[in-house]
C-alpha positions in Angstrom: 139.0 -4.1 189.8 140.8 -0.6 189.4 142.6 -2.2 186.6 139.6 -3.2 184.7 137.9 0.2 185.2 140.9 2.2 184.0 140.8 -0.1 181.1 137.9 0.6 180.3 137.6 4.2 180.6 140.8 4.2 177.8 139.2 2.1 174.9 135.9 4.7 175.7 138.0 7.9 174.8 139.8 5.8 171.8 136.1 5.3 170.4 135.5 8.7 170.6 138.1 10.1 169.2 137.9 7.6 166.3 134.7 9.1 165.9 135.6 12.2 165.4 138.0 11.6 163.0 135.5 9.8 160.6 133.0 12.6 161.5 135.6 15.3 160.2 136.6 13.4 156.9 133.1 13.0 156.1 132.5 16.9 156.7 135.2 17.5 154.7 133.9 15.1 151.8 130.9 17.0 151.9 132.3 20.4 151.6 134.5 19.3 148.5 131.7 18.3 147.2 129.9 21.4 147.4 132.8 23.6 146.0 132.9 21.6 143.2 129.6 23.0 141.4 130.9 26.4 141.7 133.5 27.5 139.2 135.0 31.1 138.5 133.8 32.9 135.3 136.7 35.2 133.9 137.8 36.1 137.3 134.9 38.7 137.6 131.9 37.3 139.3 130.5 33.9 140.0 127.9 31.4 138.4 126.7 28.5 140.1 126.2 25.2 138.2 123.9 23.3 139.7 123.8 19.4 139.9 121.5 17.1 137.7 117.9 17.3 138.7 118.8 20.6 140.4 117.0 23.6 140.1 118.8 26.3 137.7 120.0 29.8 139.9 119.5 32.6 136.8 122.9 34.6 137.5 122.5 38.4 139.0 124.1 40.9 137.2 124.2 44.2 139.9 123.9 47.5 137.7 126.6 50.5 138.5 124.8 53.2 140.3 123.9 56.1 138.7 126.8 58.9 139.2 125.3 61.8 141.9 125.2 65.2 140.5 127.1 67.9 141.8 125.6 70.0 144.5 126.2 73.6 144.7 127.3 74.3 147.9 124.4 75.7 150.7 124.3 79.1 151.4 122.2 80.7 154.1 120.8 84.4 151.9 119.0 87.0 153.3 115.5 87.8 152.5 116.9 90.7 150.0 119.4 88.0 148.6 116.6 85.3 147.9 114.2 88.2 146.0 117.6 89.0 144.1 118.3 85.8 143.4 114.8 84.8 142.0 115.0 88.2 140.0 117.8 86.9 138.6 116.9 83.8 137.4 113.6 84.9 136.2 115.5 87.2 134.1 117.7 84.5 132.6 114.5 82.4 132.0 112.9 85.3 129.7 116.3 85.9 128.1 115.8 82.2 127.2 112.6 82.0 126.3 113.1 85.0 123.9 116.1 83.7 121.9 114.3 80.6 121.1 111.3 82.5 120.3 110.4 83.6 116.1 112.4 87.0 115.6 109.4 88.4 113.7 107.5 87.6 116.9 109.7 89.3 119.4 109.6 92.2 116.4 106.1 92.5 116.8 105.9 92.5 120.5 108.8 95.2 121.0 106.9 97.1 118.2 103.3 96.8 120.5 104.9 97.6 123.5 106.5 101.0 121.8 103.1 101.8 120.7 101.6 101.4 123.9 103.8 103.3 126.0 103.6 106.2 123.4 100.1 106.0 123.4 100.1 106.7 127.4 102.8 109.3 127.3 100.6 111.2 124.9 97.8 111.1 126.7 100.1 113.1 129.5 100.9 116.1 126.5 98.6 118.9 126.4 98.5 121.6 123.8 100.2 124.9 124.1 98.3 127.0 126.5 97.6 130.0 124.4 97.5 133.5 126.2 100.8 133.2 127.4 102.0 136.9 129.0 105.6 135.6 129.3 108.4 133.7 127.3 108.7 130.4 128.3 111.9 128.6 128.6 111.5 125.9 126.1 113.3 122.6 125.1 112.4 120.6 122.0 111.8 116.5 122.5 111.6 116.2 119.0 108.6 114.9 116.4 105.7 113.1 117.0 103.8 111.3 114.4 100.7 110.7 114.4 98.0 108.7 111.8 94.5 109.7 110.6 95.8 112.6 108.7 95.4 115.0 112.0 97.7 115.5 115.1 95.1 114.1 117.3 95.2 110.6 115.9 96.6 108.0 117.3 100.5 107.5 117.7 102.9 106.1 115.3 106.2 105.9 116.4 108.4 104.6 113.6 107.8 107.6 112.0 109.0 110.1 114.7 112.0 112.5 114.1 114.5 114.3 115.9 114.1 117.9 116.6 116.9 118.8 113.5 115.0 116.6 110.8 113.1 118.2 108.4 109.5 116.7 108.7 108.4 115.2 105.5 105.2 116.6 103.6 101.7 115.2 104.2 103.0 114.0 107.5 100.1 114.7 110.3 102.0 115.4 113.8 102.9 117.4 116.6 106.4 118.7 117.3 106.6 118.1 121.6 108.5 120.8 123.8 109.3 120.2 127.4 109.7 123.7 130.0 112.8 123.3 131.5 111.5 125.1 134.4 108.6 123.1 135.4 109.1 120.0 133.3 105.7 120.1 131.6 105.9 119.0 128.1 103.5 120.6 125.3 102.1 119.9 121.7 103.7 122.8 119.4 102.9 122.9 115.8 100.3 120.7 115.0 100.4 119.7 112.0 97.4 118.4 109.8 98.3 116.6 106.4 97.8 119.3 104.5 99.2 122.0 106.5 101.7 123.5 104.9 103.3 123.3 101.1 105.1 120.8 99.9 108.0 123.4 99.2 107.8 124.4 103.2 110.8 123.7 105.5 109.3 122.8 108.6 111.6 121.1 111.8 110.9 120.8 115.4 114.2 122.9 116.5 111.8 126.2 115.3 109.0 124.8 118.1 110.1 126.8 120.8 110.7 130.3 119.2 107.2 129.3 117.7 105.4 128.8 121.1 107.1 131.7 122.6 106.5 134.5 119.3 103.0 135.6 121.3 104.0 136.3 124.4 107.8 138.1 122.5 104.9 140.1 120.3 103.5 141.2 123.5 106.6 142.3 124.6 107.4 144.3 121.5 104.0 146.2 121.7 104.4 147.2 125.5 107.9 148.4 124.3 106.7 150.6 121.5 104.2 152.0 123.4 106.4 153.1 125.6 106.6 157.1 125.4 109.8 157.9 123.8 110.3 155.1 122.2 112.0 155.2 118.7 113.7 153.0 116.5 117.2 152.2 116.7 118.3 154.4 113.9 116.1 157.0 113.5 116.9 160.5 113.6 115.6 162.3 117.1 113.6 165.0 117.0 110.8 165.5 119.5 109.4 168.6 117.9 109.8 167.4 113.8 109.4 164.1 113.3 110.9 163.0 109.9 109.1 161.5 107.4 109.9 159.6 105.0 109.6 156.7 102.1 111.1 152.8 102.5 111.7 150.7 99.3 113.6 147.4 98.7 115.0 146.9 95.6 116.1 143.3 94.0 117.7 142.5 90.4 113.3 141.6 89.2 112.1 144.9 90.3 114.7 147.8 89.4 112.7 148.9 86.3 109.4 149.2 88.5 111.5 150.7 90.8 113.2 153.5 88.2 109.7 154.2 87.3 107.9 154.5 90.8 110.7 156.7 92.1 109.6 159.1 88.7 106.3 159.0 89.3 106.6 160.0 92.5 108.9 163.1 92.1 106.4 164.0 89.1 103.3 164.0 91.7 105.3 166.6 93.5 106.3 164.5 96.6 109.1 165.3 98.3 109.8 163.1 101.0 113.6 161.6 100.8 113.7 157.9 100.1 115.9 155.0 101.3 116.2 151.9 98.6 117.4 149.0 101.0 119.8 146.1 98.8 120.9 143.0 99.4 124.5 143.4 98.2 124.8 139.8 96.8 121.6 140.0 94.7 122.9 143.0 93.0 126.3 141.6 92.6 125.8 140.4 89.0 123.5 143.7 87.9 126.2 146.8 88.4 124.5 148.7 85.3 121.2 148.8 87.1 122.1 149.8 89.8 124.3 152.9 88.3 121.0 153.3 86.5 119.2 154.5 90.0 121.7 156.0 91.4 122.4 158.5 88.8 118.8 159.1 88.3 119.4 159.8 92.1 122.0 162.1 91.5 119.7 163.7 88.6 118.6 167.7 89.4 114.8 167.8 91.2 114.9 164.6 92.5 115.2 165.3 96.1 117.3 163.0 98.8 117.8 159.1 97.7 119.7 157.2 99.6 120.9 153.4 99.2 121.3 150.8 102.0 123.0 147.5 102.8 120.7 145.0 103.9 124.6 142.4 106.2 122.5 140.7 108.1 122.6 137.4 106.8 119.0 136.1 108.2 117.4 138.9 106.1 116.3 137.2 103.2 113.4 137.4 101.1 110.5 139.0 102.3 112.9 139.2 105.6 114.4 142.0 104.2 110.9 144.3 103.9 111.2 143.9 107.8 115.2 144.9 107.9 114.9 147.5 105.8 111.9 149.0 108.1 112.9 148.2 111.5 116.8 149.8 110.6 115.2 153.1 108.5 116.2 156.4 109.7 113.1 157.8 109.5 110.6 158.4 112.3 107.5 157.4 110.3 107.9 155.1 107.6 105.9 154.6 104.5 107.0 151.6 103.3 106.2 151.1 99.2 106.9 147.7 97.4 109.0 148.6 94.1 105.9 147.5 91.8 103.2 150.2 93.6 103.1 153.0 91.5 101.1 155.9 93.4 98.8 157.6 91.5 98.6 161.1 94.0 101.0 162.7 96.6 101.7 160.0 99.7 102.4 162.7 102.2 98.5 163.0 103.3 98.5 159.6 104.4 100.4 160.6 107.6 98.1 163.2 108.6 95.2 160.4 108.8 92.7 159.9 112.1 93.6 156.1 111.4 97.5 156.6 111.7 97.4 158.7 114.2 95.1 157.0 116.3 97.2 153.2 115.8 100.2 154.5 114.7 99.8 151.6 111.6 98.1 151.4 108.6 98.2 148.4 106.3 96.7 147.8 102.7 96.2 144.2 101.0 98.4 142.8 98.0 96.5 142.1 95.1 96.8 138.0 95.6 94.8 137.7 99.0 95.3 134.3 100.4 93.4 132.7 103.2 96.1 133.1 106.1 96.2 137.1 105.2 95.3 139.6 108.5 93.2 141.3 106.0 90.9 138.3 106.7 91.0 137.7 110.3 87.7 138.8 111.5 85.7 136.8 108.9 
């Protein structure tokens, strides 16, 4: 019975594994079968092929990701930093916004803003005070144009100039002066289109001496009025002042001159005169000259002395003001070489008017607007 049993239990695990060996092939059937509807396509990806009366698989092609951009590194700014850093680009972003802007446009804009700020800064410039005791220190900012034909229009830059340009005619303007002192900055000069000639040199560098002549003239009077005071070359004498005539003599005038200097000695007046020269002028005229000075070497004529006017500013009617200024006399009667007299001079220092001012003036023949003579109209 044992025998049978064991017998038994032997054929059962033969079955089995019999089984399993048919089980395995037929796996293995299946999977061959399976691989055999998938084939390689150029060794790069896959495509499955399916069977008849199979549904079609579309093939999936996986697009390369997009490369990352590159980061700038972190960094941990301060407060200040991060307002410096937005500055910055904010700068960069006008920068670039202006370059690809019309150049005319950016013109026009640069041009607006100029006229704008000189608008405002004018509005800060006052005129001159006038009344001024004492000289100021001055420093000229240059010239400022203006439009409407008067100073107090409004600004136009483009046509400003510095403080050594000569300022064109019919320009309307004002030439601006700062004090170095106090920093306040002044109108000096203004200048209306038709201010001055077309012939006129007229530049900014001249604003300060301009601003200042008032408060100089001031000066000057207080010093002459000083008791004792007498010019530098005049001869001292406290008791007997000495009189005497001032003339200035050019190559137009030295006939008028001859025949005022013998009119004068024919009227019986004997006070010396000095004839004041400019040595160049006379350069190119020697027989004139020896003309009056042997008429003053001539019997009866009395003392006539000649002068030579070196300072090389004294030109024109400068030299009037040279040739007084530097006489030798105490009082001065100064006579342009075309005034003939027709009595004896001397009684016009014994005068209530001289001796009250210490100045008495007459008025050319050709009075013009600007003359003292009309000051109090």
């Amino acid at each position: 019975m044992p025998r049978a049993l064991d017998c038994q239990r032997k054929l059962l695990l033969r079955a089995l594994l019999a089984l399993g060996v048919l089980y395995w092939e037929a796996m293995l059937l299946w999977y061959n079968s399976q691989l055999a509807g998938v084939q390689l396509d150029n060794g790069v990806g896959k495509t499955f092929r399916p069977r008849l009366g199979e549904l079609e698989v579309v093939p999936v092609t996986r697009k390369p990701l997009p490369a990352r951009k590159k980061q700038r590194p972190m960094l941990i700014l301060s407060p200040q930093g991060r307002v410096a850093v937005r500055k910055r680009e904010d700068e960069l972003r006008r920068n670039a916004t202006q370059e690809s802007e019309d150049p005319e446009v950016v013109q026009a804009r640069k041009e607006s803003a100029q006229l704008e700020e000189a608008e405002s800064h004018a509005k800060t410039v006052r005129n001159f005070p006038r009344g001024e005791t004492k000289p100021r220190k001055l420093h000229c900012v240059g010239w400022k144009a203006t439009a409407e034909c008067s100073p107090n229009g409004p600004r136009v830059p483009a046509q400003d100039h510095s403080c050594s340009t000569r300022v064109p005619f019919g320009a309307s303007g004002y030439c601006e002066v700062e004090d170095v002192d106090s920093g306040e900055q002044f109108r000096v000069g203004r200048r209306f289109c038709n201010s001055v000639k077309a012939e006129a040199v007229f530049r900014c560098s001249d604003a300060p001496g301009f601003a200042n002549f008032p408060a100089l003239a001031v000066e000057a009077l207080k010093k002459v009025s000083e008791p004792g005071f007498r010019l530098p070359s005049a001869v001292e004498s406290a008791t007997n002042p000495q009189d005497g005539i001032v003339m200035v003599i050019y190559p137009k005038m030295m006939a008028s001159a001859y025949a005022t200097i013998r009119v004068l000695r024919d009227l019986g007046c004997k006070l010396p005169l000095e004839l004041w020269f400019v040595p160049r002028e006379m350069r190119n005229h020697p027989a004139d000259m020896k003309t009056l000075q042997d008429l003053a070497g001539t019997d009866g004529m009395g003392v006539i002395s000649f002068h030579e006017v070196t300072d090389f500013h004294a030109t024109k009617f400068r030299v009037k003001v040279h040739a007084i200024y530097n006489s030798h006399f105490n009082r001065v009667l100064f006579l342009d070489a075309d005034n003939v007299p027709v009595r004896d001079p001397r009684f016009l220092f014994d005068l209530r008017e001289f001796k009250e001012t210490g100045a008495v003036f007459w008025p050319g023949t050709h009075r013009i607007p600007s003359s003292i003579f009309i000051a109090n109209r």
